[in-house]
N, C-alpha and C positions, 0 to 999 in steps of 0.2 A: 080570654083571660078571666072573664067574671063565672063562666063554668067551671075553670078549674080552680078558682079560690073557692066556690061554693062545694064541688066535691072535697074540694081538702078541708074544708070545714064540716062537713057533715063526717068526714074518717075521723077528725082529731072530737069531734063529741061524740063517737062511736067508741073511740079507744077510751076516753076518759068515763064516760057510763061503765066499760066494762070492770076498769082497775077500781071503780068504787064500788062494783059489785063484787069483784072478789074479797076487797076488803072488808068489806059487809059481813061475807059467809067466814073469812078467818076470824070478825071476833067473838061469831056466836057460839065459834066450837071452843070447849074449854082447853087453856091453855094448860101443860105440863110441864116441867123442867126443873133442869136447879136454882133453889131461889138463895141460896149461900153464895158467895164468889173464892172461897179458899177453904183449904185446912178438908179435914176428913171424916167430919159427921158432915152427910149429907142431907140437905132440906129438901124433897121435892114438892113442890105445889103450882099452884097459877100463876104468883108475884116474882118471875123470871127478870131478872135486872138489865136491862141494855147493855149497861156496859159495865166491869168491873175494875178495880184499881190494879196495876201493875202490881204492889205490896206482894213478897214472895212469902209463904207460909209452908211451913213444916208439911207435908204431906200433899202438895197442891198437884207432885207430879202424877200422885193417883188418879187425880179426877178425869184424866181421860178417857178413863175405864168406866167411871161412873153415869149410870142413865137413870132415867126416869119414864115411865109410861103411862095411860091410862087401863087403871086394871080395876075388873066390876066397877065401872065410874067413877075410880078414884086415883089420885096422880102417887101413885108410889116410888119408891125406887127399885129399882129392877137390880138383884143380886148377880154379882158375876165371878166368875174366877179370878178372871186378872185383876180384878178390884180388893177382892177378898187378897189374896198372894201379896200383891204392892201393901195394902194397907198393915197387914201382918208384918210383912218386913220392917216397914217406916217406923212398926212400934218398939219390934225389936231393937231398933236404930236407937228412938229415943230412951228406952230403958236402959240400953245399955253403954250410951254415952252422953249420958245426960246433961253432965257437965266437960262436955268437953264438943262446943257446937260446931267448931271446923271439920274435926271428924265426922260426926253425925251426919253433915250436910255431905259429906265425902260417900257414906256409909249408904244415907237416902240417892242416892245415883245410881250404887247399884240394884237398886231392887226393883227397878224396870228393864231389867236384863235378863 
């Protein structure tokens, strides 16, 4: 009995050494992401939010498309087609039904199609 509490305590400070060492090495490497949570000027930098608010914004079904990377050691945002296409459409959505937001919000559905 007392061998096997003593190996299972020496696994469980084995497993816990290792998870603080990974965690170690993930926060020396610098972070990249979207540090906005809505809408479609995109932030990328290190300050990545945990979590964002529900609040739905005009263009958010873009940002699926939207990435960020490090590029020559710096967090940019990474250009894409379907991003570029979605964002184009949503503008034309809003210019062109500007006042009139049930449409608009009808109009911005299509354009991830």
């Amino acid at each position: 009995m007392k061998k096997t509490l003593f190996l299972f305590t020496i696994v469980l400070l084995a497993l816990c050494s290792a998870v603080l060492a990974l965690e170690k090495r993930d926060q020396s490497r610098p972070r990249c992401g979207i540090e906005n949570c809505h809408g479609l000027d995109i932030i990328c930098g290190e300050n990545v939010p945990k979590e964002c608010t529900e609040i739905y914004m005009f263009g958010d079904r873009c940002r699926q498309y939207a990435k960020c990377a490090i590029v020559d050691g710096k967090c940019m945002f990474i250009e894409s087609k379907e991003f570029n296409e979605c964002k184009l459409c949503i503008e034309k959505c809003c210019e062109t039904l500007e006042n009139n937001m049930p449409e608009s919000f009808g109009c911005e559905s299509r354009c991830e199609q």
